[in-house]
N, C-alpha and C positions, 0 to 999 in steps of 0.2 A: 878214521883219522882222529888224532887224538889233539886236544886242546892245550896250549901253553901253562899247565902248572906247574909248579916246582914243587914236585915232592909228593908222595902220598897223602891226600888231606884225611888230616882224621879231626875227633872232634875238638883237639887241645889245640891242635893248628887253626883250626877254621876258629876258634872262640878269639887265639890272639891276632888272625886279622883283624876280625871284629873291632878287639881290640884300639889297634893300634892305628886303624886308619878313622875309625870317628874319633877317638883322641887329638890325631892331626889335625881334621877340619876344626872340630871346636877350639883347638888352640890358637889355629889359622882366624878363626872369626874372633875369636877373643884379643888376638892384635890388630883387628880393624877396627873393631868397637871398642875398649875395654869393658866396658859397663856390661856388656851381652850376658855375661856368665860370669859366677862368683864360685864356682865349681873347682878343685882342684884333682888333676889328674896324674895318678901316681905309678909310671910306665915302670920303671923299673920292680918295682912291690910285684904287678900282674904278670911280669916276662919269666920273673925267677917262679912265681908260679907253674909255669907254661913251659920252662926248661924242667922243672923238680917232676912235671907228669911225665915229658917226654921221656926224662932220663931212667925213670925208675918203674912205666908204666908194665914192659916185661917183668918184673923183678917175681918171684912164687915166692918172698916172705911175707907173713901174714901181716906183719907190723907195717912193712914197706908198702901194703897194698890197702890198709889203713889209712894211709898216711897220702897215699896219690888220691883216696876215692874224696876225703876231705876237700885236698888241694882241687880237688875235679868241684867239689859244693862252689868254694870259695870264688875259684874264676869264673862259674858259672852266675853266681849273685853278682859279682862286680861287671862283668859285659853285660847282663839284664840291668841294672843301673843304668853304662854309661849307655845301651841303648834306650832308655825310656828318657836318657837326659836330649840325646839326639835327636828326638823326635817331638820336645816339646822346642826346640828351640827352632827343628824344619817350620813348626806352627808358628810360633812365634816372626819369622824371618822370613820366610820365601818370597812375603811380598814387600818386603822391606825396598825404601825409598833408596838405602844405602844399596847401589847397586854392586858395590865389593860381596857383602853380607849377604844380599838374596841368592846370590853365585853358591858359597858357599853352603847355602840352606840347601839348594835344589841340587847340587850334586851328592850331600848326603844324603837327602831324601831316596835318589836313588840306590841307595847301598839298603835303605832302611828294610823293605822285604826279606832282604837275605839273610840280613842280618838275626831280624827276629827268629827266622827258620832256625837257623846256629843255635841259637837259644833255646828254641825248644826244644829240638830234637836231641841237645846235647842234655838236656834234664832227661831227657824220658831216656835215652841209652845209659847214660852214668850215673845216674840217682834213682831212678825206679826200675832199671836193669830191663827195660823193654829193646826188643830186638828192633829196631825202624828200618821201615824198607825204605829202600833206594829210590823211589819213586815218590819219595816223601823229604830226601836233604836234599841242601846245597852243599855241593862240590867246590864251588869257589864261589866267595862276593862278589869279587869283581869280572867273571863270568858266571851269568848263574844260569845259562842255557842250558852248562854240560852237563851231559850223562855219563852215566857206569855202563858202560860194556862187558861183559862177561865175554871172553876170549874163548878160555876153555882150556886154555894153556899152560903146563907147569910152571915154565918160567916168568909168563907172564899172563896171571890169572883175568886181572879184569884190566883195563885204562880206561884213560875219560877224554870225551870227545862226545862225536855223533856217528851212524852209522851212516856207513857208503856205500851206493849201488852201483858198479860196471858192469855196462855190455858193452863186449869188442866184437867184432869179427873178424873173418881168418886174414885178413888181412894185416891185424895188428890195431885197426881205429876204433879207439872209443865213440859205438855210437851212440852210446845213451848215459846220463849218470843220473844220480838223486842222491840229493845230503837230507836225511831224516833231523828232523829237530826233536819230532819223539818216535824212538824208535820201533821196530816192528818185528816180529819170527821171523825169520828167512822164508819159512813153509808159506806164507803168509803174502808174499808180493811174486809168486811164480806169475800167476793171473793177471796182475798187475804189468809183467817186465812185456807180456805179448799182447796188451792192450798196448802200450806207449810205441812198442816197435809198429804195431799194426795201422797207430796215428801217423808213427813217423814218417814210416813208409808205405801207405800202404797196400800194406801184405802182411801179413803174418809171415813169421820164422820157420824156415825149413827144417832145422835145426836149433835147440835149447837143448844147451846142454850145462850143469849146474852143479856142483854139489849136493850131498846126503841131506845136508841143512835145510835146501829148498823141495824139498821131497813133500809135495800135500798131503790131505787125507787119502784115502785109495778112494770114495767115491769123486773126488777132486780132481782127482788123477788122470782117471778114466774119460772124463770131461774136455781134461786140456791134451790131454793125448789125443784125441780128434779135430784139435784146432792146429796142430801141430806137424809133420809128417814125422819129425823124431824128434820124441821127446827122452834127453837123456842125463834121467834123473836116476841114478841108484836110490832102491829103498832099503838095503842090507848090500854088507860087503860081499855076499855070494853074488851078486849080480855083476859082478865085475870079472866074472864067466862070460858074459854074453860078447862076442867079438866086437860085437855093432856098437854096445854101450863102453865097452873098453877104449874105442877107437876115439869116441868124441870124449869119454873124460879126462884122456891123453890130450885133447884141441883142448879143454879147457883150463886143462891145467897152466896153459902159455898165459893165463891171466896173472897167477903169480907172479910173471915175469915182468908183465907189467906195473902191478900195484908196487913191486919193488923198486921199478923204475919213479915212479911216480912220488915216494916216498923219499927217494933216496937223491936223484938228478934233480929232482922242483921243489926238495923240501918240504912235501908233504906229510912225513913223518909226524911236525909240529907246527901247530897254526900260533904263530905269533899276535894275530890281527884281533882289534875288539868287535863283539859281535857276532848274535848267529850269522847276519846279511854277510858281513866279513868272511867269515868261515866257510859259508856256501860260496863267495867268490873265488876263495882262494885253492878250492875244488874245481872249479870251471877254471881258471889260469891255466894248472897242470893238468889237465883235459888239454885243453888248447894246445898248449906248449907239446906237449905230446904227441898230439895229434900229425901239425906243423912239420916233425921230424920224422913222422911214419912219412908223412907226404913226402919230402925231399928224398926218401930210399925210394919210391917207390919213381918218381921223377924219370921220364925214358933217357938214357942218356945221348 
């Protein structure tokens, strides 16, 4: 499931929220106090920056890409500014008597980690031409939980969100989920999905049956295929010879039908709500909600 952003964040996007939302606060505190800050903040100078990278950031002339990597220095120096200006005034202010002004301090306070990440990660990609991994930005300020998913998909290579675990069975019911906040290989939670079924209920699963994705190591393999009576994991497309494995990765394919339901009838597609706790609830909702309506088909009449 993927999280509420608008737009692919790159580093010119992510500098001018930066931007434009501590410029807000400080301006915000500067008309509760006057006196707070003698600071002048110059939005439109930094936007036309911000559009001049976006607009011409594709451009192969050599003048043109001069001329972005500049504009890439410049907004870079001035959001490192007005972040070191925002952070002396969160000290200054957080415990301020003026209970307007500490408001103000401690909600940018919270923006302040992310902020600085922007910052640097956007020096070290566009000014010393270092590749940063993903495991190292933020994705948005004002969600800075989400991750980069890699899909694997033409159309749509990576999104940002978290990763989500379903088991259903043949009946349709989601018995189990898990919202990752850091996520995990697929190979990597096989052992994990028949520990939790095995709490849930227990008993171990008659049947796992999973995609290629969740395929362990082979001494791995050999392991959970003894806790299991079938385990139906392809390790290579030729394995989808075997009748037995053909049959349940047909059973499993019916999950697609779900995650589309789920996606599509609950709006899970996009999490509007702030917060990872949000975000894991609003996975549990369409579980529920889901659930609910397998129940009523199934209801004897």
């Amino acid at each position: 499931m993927r999280q509420g952003l608008n737009g692919y964040p790159t580093d010119a996007s992510l500098l001018w929220d930066t931007w434009r939302v501590a410029a807000r606060l400080l301006k915000q505190a500067m008309q509760i106090a006057p006196g707070s800050l003698s600071h002048r903040f110059h939005d439109r100078k930094i936007k036309r920056l911000y559009l001049y990278i976006t607009r011409y950031m594709p451009s192969k002339s050599d003048s043109r890409q001069r001329k972005v990597k500049e504009s890439f220095r410049t907004l870079i120096e001035r959001t490192a500014w007005i972040v070191a200006v925002a952070a002396e005034f969160c000290v200054a202010n957080r415990s301020s008597r003026n209970a307007d002004l500490a408001a103000v301090a401690l909600e940018l306070q919270a923006y302040l980690p992310a902020m600085r990440t922007v910052v640097v990660t956007a020096r070290r990609a566009q000014v010393d031409g270092e590749t940063v991994p993903a495991c190292q930005r933020v994705f948005s300020i004002f969600e800075q939980h989400t991750e980069l998913i890699k899909r694997g998909r033409r159309q749509k290579p990576v999104e940002f969100g978290h990763k989500v675990l379903l088991c259903e069975s043949v009946e349709k019911f989601i018995t189990d989920y898990e919202v990752y906040e850091k996520q995990e290989a697929d190979c990597e939670l096989t052992e994990s999905v028949i520990d939790r079924h095995e709490k849930l209920f227990g008993q171990r699963p008659e049947v796992l049956a999973a995609d290629k994705g969740f395929c362990p190591a082979e001494a791995k393999f050999k392991e959970l295929a003894e806790r299991v009576d079938t385990l139906a994991i392809p390790k290579r497309m030729r394995d989808f010879v075997d009748k037995v494995l053909a049959h349940w990765q047909a059973f499993r394919a019916g999950i697609e039908g779900t995650i589309s339901g789920l996606k599509r009838a609950f709006r899970l597609i996009r999490c509007f709500f702030r917060g990872f706790r949000s975000f894991s609830s609003a996975i549990g909702l369409g579980v529920f909600c889901h659930n609910l309506i397998v129940l009523a088909e199934h209801e004897p009449g």
